[in-house]
Every structure is written in C-alpha cells, then in structure tokens.
C-alpha positions in Angstrom: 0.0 0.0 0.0 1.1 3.5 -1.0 0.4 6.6 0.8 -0.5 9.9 -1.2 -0.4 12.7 1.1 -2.7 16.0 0.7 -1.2 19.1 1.7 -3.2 21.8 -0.2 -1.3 25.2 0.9 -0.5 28.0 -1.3 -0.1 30.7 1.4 4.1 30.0 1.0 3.6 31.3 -3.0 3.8 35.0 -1.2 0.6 35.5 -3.1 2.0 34.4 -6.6 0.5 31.1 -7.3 -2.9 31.2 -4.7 -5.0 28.4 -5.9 -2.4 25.8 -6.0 -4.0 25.1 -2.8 -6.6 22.8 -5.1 -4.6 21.3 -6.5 -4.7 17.9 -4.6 -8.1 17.2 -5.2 -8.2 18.0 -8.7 -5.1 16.0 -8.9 -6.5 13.0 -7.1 -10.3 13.6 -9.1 -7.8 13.2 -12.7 -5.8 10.1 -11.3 -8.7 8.4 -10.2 -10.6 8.5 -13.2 -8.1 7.4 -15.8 -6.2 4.5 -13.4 -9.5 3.0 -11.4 -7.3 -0.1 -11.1 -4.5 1.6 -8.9 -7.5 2.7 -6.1 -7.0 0.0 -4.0 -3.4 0.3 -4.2 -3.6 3.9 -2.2 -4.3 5.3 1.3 -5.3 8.8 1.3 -4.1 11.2 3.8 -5.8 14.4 3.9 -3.8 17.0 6.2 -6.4 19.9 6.9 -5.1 23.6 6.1 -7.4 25.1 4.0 -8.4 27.6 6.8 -4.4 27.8 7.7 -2.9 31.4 6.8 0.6 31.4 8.8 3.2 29.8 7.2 4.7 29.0 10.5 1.5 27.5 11.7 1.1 25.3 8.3 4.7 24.0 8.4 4.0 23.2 11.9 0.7 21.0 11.0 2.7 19.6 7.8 5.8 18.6 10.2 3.6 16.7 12.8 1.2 15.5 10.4 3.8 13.3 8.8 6.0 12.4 11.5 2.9 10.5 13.1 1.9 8.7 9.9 5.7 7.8 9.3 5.6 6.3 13.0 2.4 4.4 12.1 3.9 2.9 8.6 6.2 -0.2 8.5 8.2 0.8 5.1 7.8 -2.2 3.3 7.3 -1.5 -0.5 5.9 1.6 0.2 6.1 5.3 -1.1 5.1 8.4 0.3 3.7 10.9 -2.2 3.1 14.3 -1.1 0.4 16.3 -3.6 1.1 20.5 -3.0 0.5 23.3 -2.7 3.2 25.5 -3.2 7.0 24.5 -3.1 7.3 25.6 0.5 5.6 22.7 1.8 8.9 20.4 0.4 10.9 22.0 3.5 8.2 20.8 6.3 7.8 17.6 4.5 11.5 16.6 4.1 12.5 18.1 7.6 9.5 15.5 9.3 11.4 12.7 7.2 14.8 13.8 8.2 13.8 14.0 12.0 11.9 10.6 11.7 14.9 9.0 9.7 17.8 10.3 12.1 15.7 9.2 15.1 15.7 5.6 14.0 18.1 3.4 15.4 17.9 1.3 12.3 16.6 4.0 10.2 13.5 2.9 8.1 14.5 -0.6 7.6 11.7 -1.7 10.1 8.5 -0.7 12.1 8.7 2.0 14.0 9.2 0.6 17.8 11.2 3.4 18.9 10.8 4.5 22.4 11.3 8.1 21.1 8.0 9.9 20.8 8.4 11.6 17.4 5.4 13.6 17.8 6.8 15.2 21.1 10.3 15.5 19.7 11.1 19.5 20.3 13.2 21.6 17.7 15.8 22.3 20.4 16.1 18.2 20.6 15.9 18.1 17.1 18.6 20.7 16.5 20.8 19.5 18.9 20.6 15.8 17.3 21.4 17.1 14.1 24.4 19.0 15.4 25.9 16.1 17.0 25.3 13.9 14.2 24.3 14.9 10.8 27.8 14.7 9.3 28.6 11.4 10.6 25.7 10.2 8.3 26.9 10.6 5.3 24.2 9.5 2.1 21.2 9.1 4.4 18.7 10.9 2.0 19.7 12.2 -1.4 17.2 14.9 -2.8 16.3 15.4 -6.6 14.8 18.6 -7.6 13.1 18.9 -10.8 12.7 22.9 -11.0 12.7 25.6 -13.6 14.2 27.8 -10.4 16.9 26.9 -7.7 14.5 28.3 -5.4 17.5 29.5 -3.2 17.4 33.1 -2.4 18.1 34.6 0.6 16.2 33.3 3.5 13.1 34.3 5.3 12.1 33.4 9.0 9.8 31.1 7.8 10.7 29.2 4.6 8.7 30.4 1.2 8.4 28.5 -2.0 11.5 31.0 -3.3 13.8 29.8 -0.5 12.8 26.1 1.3 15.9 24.3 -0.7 18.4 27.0 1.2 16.6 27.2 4.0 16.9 23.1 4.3 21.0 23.4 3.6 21.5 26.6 6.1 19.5 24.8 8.6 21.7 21.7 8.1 18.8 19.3 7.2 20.6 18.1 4.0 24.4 18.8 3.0 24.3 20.4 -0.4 26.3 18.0 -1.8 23.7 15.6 -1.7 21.0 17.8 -3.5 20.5 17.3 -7.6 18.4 20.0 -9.3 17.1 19.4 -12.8 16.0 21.7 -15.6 17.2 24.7 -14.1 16.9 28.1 -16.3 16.5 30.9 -14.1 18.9 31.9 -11.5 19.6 35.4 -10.0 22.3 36.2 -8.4 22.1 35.4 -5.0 21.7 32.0 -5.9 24.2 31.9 -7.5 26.2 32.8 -5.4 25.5 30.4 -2.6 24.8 27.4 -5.5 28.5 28.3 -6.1 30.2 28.4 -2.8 28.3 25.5 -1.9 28.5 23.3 -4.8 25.5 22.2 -5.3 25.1 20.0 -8.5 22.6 22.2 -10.8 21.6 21.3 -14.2 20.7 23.1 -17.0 17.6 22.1 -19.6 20.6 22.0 -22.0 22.2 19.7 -19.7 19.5 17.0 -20.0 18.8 18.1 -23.9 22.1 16.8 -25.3 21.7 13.6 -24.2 18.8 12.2 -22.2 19.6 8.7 -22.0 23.3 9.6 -20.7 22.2 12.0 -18.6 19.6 9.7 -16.8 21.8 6.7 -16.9 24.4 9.0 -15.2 22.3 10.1 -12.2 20.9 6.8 -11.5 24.3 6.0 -10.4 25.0 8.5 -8.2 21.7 7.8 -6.6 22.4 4.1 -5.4 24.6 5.3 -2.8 22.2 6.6 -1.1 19.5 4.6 1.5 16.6 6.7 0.7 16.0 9.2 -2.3 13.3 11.9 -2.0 12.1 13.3 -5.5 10.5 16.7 -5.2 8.7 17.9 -8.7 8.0 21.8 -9.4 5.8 21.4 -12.9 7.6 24.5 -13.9 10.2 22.3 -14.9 8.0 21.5 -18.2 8.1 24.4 -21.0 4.8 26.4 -20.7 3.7 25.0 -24.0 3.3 22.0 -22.0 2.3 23.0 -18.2 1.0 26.6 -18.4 -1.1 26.2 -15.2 1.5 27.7 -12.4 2.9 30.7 -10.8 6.5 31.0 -12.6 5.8 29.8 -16.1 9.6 29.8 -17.5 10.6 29.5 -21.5 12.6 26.4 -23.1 11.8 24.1 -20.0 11.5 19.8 -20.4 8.9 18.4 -22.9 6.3 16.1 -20.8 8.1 13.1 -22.3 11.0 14.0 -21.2 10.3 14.5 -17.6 8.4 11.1 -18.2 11.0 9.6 -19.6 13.7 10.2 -16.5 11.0 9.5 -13.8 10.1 6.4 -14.9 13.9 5.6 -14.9 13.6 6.7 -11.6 10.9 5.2 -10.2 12.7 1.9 -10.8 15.6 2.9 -7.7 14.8 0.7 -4.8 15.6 3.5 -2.7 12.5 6.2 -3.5 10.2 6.6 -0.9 9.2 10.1 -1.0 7.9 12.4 -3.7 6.3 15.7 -3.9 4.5 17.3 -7.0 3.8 20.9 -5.9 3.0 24.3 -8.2 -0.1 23.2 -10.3 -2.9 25.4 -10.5 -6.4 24.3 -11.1 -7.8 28.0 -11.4 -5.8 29.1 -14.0 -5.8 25.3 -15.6 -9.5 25.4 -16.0 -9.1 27.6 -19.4 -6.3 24.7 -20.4 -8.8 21.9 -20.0 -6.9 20.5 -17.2 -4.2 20.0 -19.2 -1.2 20.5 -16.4 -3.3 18.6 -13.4 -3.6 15.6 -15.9 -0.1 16.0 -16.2 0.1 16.0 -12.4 -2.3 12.9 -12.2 0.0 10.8 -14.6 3.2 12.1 -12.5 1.5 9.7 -9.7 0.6 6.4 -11.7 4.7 6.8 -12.6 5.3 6.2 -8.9 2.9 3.5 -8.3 
C-alpha cells in the first residue's frame, strides 16, 4: 500500500500562485478516473489547512502530520507521495522525514518501535541531534529537484516556496552536496552565489537536452549510494507550451516526455520513498482543460 499525502497550501507562494492550494483534489479527481485499477493500491491522507494562513503554523501542521503517519507505517514496499500546494511545503515535508529518519536506530529498515516519541520531539532536541550527528551520516537521503528555479534566495524566518531548498541546507537538514536539481533556467544572483560556494550540483535544460539517455543513466548511479531518495517535482520544470497552469511559467523548460522519460527511470531505484508534486494550479488550468493537473495525475501512476 502507498500513501498519497494531501497538503493543499499555497499561502508559501507570497501570493504568486494562490489556488495551488486545489490542487490535490483535482489531482486526485484526474488520477482516479483514468487508473481505477490503482484505487485500491492507495491510502489517502488528507492533512487539513485550507483555513491555515501562517506559514509557521502550516509547516508546523505539515511537520507533525507526517511524523505520526511515518511512526504508524512499516516501510515495506511503500512510497510516500506528497500532492502540493506551493513549493514551501517540500521544507516541512522533508524536515519530518529527516527528524523521523535520524531518530531511528535502524533508520527505516523496520516498524517504528522506537521508544522516542516523534510527535513530542522539540526543535531544540531536534537541533541538537542534528548538530551532533548529521555529518557522521553521510548518504542518508539524497534529494532530486526537478525545477525551472533553484529556489535559493536569501532566507526568510519562515521558509517560502522562493527559499525552502536554502533554508533546508542553512538549517543543516541536508548537505548540499547531496541535492540534484534538474531543468534549471533561471537563477539570480544570489543564488548563485551560494549554489556556487556550496556546490551544489545544478543542471541546465541543456544539460538533460544533449543527451537524455546519458544524462539519466548518469544520475541513477550517483543515486544508489544513497539509502533513501526523495524526489521533489515543481511542474515549472516542463516548457509552458506544456504545463501553463503555475505561478513561474519559465521558456525552453522539459517536454512532458522527457520529464516522463527520467522519472520512470527513476521510479525503478529501490531507494525512492518520497515524492512531492507541488506548483499546479487548477484555477488558471481550467481555461487549459486540465491539461497541467492531468499532467500532475500521470506524475503519480509513474510512482505507483
């Protein structure tokens, strides 16, 4: 059984992609009705937050929410697919996973037995765990970032959908060497600047246009090392021509059989358990037919 995850909050768009917010349901309506086999194959979480409008709050809900269904799951041929919302939710989402994964004696490899409650876990415990032993856990989770934008400008207080990937590096919940993001074509300068002096492996729609095969083949490798791999899925990683339903539609992006092409690849890594697809908008994809949600919808049979 695989768990898809509703976390419909647009709030951390700073007002640029509200609506995004509906996009799990219209995601889940689309799936539904074209794979009717793969029902049974799901549990539905739906994580309330529709009346949420602090993003501190939301995270909060988000963070708790899935630390108490990881303690409740055994791991065993299962994925966690989390449907956005706007790209902020990625940093509460893969921060619950890091906490719950570090906490584990043995990691995810069994069923949660831990004496530690999770749930009650404080952020002073959490910080000070992390401190003492994030770098001696080296290739614990790698993180694969499909994204027309970095999404690492400076930091706010409170993560945004412009800044959760640095946010997630400054705060030492990842190292930035172990972060891949795909079908990059806007950067400012700020980010580059700290994707620079942190080296962060970015890679350009060219990158992936010269030669897909090679390029997919390449990355699969590197991602074996690692004992879990989180995929996280902005659909502004497609051209427009193909997605037009988000916030930051960007020029010359991935072709939908492209993006299909490497995640299917991907989905066959033994090590994927968590995915996020965040950025679609229903409201402006109503005038498109759907077009981008259906996209969306397909994005989760490929994980199934």
């Amino acid at each position: 059984m695989h768990h898809v995850i509703k976390l419909p909050y647009d709030r951390g768009s700073m007002n640029k992609n509200l609506g995004c917010a509906k996009a799990p349901d219209k995601l889940l309506e689309l799936f539904l009705s074209l794979y009717p086999d793969k029902s049974n194959i799901i549990k539905i979480l739906d994580i309330k937050l529709n009346d949420i409008y602090e993003d501190k709050q939301a995270h909060k809900i988000i963070e708790m929410s899935i630390k108490s269904l990881l303690s409740k799951s055994n791991y065993n041929n299962e994925r966690f697919i989390f449907l956005g919302g706007d790209h902020s939710i990625t940093y509460p989402t893969y921060k619950a996973i890091h906490d719950v994964v570090f906490a584990m004696p043995n990691n995810l490899n069994k069923q949660v037995s831990s004496p530690i409650n999770l749930l009650n876990q404080t952020d002073q415990t959490s910080k000070n765990y992390r401190n003492q032993h994030h770098h001696t856990n080296k290739d614990t989770i790698g993180l694969v970032v499909f994204d027309a934008h970095p999404d690492c400008v400076s930091s706010d207080v409170v993560p945004t959908h412009e800044d959760w990937l640095r946010s997630l590096i400054s705060h030492h919940y990842i190292d930035a060497q172990d972060v891949y993001i795909i079908g990059v074509r806007d950067i400012d300068k700020t980010e580059q600047t700290f994707i620079t002096s942190n080296k962060i492996k970015v890679f350009h729609t060219q990158d992936v246009f010269n030669n897909i095969e090679d390029f997919t083949e390449s990355l699969m490798s590197n991602l074996l090392k690692y004992k879990y791999l989180y995929i996280s899925i902005d659909i502004d990683v497609l051209d427009p021509a193909f997605a037009p339903a988000t916030g930051y539609p960007s020029p010359g992006g991935l072709a939908t059989r492209e993006l299909f092409y490497m995640l299917m690849k991907l989905s066959k890594l033994r090590n994927l358990m968590f995915i996020d697809i965040v950025e679609i908008n229903p409201i402006i994809d109503k005038q498109y037919n759907y077009l981008t949600s259906s996209i969306g919808a397909r994005l989760i049979s490929i994980f199934l």
